[in-house]
DODO-176119 format. One line per field, with one value per residue: residue in one letter; z, y, x of N, C-alpha, C in turn. Coordinates in Angstrom, 1 decimal, always signed. Layout:
# residues N
code = c(A | ...)
n.z = c(Z | ...)
n.y = c(Y | ...)
n.x = c(X | ...)
ca.z = c(Z | ...)
ca.y = c(Y | ...)
ca.x = c(X | ...)
c.z = c(Z | ...)
c.y = c(Y | ...)
c.x = c(X | ...)
This chain:
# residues 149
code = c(X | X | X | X | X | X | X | X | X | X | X | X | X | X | X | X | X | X | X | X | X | X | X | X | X | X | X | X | X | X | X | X | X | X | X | X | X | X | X | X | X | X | X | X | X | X | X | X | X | X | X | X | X | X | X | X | X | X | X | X | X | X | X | X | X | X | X | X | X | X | X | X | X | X | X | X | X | X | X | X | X | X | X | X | X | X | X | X | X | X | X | X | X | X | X | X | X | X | X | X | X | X | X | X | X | X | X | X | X | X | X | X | X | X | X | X | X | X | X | X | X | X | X | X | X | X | X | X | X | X | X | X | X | X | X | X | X | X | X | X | X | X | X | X | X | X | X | X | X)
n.z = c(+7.1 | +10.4 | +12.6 | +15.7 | +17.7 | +19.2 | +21.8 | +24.3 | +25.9 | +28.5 | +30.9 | +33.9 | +36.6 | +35.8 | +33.7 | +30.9 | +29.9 | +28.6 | +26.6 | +24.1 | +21.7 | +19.4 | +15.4 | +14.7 | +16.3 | +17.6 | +20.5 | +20.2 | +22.8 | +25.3 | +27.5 | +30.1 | +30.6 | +31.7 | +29.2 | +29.0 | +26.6 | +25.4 | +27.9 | +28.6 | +26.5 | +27.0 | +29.4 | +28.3 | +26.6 | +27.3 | +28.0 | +25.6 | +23.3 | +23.3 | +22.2 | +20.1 | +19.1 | +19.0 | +17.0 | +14.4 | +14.4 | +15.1 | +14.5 | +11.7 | +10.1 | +9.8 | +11.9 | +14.2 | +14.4 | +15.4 | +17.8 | +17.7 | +19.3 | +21.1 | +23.7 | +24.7 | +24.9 | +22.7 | +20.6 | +20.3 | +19.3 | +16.9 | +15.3 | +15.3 | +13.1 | +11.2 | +10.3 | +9.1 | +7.3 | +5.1 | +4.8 | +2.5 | +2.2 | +4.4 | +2.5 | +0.5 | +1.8 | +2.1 | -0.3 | -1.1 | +0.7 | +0.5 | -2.7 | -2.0 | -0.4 | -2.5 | -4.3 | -2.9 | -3.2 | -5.7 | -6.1 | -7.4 | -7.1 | -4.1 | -3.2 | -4.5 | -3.3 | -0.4 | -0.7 | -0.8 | +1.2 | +3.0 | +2.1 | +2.4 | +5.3 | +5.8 | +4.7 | +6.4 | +8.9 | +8.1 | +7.6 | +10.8 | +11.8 | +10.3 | +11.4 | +14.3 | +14.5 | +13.4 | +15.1 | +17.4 | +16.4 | +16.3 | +18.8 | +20.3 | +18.8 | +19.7 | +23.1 | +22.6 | +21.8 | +23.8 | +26.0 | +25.6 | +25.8)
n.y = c(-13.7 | -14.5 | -12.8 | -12.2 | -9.7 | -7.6 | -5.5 | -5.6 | -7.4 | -8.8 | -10.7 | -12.3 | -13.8 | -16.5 | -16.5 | -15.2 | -12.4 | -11.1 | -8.4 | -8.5 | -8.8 | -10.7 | -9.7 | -9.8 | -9.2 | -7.2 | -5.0 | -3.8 | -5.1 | -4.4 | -6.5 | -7.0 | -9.8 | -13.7 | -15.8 | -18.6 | -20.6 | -19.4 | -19.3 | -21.9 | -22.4 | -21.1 | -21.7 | -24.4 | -23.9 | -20.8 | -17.8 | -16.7 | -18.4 | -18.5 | -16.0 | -16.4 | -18.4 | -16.9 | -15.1 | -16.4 | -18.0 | -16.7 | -14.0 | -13.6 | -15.4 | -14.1 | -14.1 | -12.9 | -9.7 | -6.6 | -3.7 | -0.4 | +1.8 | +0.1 | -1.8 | -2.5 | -4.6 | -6.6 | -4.0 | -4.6 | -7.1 | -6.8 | -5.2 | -6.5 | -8.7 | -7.2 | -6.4 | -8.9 | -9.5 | -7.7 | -8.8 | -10.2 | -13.3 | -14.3 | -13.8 | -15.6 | -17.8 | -18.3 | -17.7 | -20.3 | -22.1 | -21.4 | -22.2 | -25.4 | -25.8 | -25.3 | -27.1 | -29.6 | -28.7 | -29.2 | -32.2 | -34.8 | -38.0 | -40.1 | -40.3 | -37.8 | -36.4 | -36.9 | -36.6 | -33.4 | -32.8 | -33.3 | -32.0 | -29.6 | -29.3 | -29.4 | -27.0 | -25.0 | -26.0 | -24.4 | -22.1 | -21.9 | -22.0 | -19.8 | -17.6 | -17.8 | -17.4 | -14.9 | -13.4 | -13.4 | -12.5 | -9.6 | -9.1 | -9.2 | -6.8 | -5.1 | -4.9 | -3.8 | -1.6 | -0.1 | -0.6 | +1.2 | +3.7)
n.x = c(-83.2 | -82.5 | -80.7 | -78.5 | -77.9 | -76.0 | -75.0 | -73.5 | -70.8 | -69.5 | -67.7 | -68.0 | -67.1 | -66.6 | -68.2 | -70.6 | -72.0 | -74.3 | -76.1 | -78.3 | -80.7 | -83.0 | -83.0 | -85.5 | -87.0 | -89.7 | -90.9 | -87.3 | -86.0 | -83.1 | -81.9 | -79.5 | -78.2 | -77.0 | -75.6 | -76.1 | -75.1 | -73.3 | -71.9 | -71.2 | -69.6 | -67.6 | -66.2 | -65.3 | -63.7 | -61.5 | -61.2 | -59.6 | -59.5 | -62.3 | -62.6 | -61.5 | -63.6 | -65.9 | -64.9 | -65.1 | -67.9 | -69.4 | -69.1 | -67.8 | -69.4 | -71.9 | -73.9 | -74.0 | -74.4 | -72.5 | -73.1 | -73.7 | -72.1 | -71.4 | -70.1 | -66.2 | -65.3 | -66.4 | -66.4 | -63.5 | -63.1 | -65.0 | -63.4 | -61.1 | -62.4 | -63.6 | -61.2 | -60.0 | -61.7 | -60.7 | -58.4 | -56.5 | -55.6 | -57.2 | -59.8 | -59.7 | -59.3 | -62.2 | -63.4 | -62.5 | -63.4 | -66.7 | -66.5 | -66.4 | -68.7 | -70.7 | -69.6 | -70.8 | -73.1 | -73.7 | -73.3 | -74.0 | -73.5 | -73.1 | -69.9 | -69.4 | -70.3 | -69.3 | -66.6 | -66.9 | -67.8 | -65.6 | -64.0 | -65.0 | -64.6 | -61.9 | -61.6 | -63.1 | -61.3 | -59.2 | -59.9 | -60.3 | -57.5 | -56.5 | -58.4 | -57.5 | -54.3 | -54.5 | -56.3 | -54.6 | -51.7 | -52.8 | -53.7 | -51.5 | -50.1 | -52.1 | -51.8 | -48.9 | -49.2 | -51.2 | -49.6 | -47.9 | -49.3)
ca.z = c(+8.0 | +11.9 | +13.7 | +17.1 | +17.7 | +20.6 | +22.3 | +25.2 | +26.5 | +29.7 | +31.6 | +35.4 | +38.0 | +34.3 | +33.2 | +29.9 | +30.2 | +27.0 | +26.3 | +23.0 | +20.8 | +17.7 | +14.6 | +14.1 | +17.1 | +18.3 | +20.3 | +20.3 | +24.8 | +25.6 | +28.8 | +30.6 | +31.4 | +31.3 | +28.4 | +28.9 | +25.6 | +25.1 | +28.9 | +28.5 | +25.4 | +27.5 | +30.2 | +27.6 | +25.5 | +28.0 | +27.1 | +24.4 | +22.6 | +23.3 | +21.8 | +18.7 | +18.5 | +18.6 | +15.8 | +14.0 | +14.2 | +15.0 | +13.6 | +10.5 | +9.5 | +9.9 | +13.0 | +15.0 | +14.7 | +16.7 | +17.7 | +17.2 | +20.8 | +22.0 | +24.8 | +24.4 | +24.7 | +21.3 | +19.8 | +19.9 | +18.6 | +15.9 | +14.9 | +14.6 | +12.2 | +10.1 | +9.5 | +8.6 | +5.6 | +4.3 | +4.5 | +1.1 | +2.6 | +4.6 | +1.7 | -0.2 | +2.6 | +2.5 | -0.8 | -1.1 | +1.8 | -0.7 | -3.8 | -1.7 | -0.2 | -4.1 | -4.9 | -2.1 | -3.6 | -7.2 | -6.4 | -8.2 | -6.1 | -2.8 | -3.3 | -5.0 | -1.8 | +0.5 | -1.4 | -1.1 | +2.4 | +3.2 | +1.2 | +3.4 | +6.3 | +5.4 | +4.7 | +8.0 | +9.5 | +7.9 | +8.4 | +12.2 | +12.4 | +10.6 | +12.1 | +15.4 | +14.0 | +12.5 | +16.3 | +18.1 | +16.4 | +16.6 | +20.5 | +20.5 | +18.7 | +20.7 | +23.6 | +22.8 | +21.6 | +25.2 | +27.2 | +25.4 | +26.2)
ca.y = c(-14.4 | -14.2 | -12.3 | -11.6 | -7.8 | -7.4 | -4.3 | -5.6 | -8.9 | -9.0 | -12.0 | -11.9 | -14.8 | -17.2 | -16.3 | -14.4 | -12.0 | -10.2 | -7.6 | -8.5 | -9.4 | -10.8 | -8.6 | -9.7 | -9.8 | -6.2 | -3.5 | -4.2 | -4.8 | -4.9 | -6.3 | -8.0 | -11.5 | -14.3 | -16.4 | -19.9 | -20.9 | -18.9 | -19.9 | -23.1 | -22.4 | -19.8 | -22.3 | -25.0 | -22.9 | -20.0 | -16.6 | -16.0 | -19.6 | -18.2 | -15.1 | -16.7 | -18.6 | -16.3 | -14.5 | -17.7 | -18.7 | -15.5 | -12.5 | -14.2 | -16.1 | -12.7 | -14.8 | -11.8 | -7.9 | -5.8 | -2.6 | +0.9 | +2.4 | -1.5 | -2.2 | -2.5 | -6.3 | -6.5 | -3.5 | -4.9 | -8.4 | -6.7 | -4.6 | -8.2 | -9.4 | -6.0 | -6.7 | -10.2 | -9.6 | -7.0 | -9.4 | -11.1 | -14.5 | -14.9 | -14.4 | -16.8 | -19.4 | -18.6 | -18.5 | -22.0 | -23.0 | -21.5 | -23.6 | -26.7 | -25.9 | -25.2 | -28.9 | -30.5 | -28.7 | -30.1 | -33.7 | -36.3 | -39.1 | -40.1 | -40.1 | -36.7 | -35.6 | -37.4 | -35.5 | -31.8 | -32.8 | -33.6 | -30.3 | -27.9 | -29.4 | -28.9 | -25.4 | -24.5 | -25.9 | -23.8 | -20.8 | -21.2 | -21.6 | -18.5 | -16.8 | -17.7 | -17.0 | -12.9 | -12.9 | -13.7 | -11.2 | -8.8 | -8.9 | -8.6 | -4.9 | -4.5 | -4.6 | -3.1 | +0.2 | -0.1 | -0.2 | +2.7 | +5.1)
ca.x = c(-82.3 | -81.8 | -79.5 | -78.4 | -78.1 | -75.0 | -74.6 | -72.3 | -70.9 | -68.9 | -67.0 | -67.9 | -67.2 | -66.7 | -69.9 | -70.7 | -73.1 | -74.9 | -77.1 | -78.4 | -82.2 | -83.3 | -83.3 | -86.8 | -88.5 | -89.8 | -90.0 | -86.2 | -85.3 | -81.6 | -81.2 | -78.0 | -78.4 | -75.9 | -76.1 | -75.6 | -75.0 | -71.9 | -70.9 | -70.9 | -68.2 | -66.1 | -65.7 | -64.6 | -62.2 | -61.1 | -61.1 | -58.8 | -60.0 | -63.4 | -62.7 | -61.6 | -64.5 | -66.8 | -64.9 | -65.0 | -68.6 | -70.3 | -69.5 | -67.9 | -71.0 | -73.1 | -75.0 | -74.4 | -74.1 | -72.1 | -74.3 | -73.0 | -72.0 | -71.0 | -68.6 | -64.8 | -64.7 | -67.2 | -65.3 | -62.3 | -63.3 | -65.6 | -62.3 | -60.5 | -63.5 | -63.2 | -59.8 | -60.5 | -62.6 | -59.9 | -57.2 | -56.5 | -55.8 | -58.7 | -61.0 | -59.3 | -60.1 | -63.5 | -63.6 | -62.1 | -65.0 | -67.9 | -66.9 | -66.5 | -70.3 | -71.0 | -69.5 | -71.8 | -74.9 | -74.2 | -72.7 | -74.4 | -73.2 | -72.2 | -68.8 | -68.9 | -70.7 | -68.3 | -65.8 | -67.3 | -67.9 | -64.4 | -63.0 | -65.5 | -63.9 | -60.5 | -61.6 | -63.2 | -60.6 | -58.0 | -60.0 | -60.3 | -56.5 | -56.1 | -58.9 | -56.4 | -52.8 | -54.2 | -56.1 | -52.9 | -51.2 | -53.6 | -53.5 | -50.0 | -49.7 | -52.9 | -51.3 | -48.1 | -50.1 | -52.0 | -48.6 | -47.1 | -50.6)
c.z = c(+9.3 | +12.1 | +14.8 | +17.0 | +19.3 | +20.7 | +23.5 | +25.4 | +27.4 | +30.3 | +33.2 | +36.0 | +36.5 | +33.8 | +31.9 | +29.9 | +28.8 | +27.1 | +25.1 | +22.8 | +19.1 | +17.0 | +14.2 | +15.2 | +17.9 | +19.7 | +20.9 | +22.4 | +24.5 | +26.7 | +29.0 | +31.0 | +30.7 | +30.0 | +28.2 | +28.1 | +25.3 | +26.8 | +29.0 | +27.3 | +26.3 | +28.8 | +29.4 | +26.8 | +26.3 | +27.3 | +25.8 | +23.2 | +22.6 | +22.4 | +20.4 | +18.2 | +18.1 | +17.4 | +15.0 | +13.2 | +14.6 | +14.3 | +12.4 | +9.7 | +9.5 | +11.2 | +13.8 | +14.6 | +15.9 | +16.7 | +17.3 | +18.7 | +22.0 | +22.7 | +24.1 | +23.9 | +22.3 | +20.6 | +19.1 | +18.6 | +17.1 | +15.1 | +14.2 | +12.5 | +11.1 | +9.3 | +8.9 | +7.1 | +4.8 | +4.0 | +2.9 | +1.5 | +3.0 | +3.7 | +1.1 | +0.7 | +2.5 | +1.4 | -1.1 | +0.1 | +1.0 | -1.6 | -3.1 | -0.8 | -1.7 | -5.1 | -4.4 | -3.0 | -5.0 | -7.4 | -6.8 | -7.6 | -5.0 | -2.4 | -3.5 | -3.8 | -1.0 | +0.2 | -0.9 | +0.4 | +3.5 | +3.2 | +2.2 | +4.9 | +6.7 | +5.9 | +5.8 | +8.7 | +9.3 | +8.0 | +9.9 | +12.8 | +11.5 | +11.0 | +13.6 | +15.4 | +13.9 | +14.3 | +17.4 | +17.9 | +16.2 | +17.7 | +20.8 | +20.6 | +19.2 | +21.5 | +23.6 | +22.7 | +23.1 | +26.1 | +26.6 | +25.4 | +27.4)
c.y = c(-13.7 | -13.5 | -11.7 | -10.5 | -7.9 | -6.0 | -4.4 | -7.2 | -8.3 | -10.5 | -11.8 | -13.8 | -16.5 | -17.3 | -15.4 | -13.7 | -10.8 | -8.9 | -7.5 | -9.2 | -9.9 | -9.8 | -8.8 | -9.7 | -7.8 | -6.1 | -4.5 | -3.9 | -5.5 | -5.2 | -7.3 | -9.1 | -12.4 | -14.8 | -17.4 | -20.4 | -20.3 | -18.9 | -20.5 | -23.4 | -21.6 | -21.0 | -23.5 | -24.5 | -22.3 | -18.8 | -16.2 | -17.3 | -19.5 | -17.2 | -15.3 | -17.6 | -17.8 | -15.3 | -15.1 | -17.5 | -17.9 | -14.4 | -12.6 | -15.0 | -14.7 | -13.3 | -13.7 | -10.5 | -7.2 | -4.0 | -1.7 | +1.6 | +0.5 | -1.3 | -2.2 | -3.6 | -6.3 | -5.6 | -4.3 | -6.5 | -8.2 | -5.9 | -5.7 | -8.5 | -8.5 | -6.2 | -7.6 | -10.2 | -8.6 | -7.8 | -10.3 | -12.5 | -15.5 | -14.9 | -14.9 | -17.9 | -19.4 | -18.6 | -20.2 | -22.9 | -22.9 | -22.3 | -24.9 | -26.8 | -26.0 | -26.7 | -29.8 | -29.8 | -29.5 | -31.2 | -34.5 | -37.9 | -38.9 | -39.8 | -38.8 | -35.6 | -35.8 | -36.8 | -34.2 | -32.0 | -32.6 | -32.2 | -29.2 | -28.5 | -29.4 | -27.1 | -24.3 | -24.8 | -24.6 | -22.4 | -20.3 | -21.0 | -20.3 | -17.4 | -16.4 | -17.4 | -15.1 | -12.6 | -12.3 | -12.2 | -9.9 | -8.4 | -8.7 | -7.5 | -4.5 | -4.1 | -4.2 | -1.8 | +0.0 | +0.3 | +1.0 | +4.0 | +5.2)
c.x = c(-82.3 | -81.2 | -79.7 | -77.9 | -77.3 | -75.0 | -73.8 | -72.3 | -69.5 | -68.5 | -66.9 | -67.8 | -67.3 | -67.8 | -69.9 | -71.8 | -73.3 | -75.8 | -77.5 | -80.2 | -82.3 | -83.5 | -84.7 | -87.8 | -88.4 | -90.9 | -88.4 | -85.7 | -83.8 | -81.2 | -80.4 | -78.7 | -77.5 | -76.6 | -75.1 | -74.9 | -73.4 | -71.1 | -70.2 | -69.5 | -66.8 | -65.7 | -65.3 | -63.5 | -61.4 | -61.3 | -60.5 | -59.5 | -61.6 | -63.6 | -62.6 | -62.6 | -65.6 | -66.5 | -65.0 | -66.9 | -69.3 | -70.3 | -68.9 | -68.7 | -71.9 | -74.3 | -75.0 | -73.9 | -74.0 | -72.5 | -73.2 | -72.8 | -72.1 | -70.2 | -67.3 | -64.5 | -65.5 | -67.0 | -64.4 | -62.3 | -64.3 | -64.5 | -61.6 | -61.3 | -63.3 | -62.0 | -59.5 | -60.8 | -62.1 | -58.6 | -57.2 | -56.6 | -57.0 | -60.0 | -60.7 | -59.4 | -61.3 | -64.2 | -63.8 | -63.5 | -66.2 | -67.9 | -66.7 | -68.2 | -71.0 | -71.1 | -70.5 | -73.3 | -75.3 | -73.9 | -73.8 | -74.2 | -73.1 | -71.1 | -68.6 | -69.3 | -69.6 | -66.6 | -65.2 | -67.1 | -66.5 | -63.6 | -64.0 | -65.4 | -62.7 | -60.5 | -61.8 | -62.1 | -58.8 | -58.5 | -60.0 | -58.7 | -55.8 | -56.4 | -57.7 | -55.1 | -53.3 | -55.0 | -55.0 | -52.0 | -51.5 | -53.9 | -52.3 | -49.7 | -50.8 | -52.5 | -50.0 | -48.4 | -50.8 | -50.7 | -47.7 | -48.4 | -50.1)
């Protein structure tokens, strides 16, 4: 399987700018350049609606890895993610997302697909609003610990 390999991302002038490579493609180069693709989301979302997608739909899918000696911004948001997949809750939504992918691989009808289909879109959706609810408050006592240093 793929993955993108982060070692920084930055927000200049509404731009997203990365330094990241494929895990498969060598010798491994890290250099900065914007990247469209996650622009084009940060200028539809905004930062913070950005931030929770990309914990959402990157680094809880395993689509990207956050390096070892990364930036602050990709710290902080791979800190989020970490805490994520210790919380009880959220792996119970993501259980609940796997057996409704589980349902769709073994339905037998349409219906039973239309079903499965239905139920792992419930489920995504109830994971991105708790991905956004444990963010949320996760930036909060972030920055309360930041204004008392």
């Amino acid at each position: 399987m793929s993955r993108e390999l982060f070692k920084s991302m930055t927000y200049k002038d509404d731009k997203v700018y990365t330094r990241q490579c494929s895990n498969n493609v060598y010798p491994k180069d890290y250099y900065s350049e914007e990247n469209t693709g996650l622009t084009k989301i940060y200028n539809k979302l905004g930062q913070v609606d950005f931030e929770k997608w990309f914990i959402t739909n990157g680094l809880m899918t395993g689509n990207i890895e956050v390096l070892s000696g990364s930036n602050k911004i990709l710290r902080r948001l791979n800190y989020v993610a970490n805490f994520l997949w210790e919380d009880k809750g959220f792996r119970e939504l993501k259980d609940n997302e796997d057996k409704a992918f589980m349902k769709s691989l073994s339905a037998k009808t349409e219906s039973d697909k239309e079903l499965a289909n239905k139920e792992s879109i419930i489920a995504k959706e109830d994971i991105t609003k708790y991905v956004s609810s444990f963010y949320d408050t996760y930036n909060s006592k972030y920055r309360d610990t930041e204004r008392e240093r």
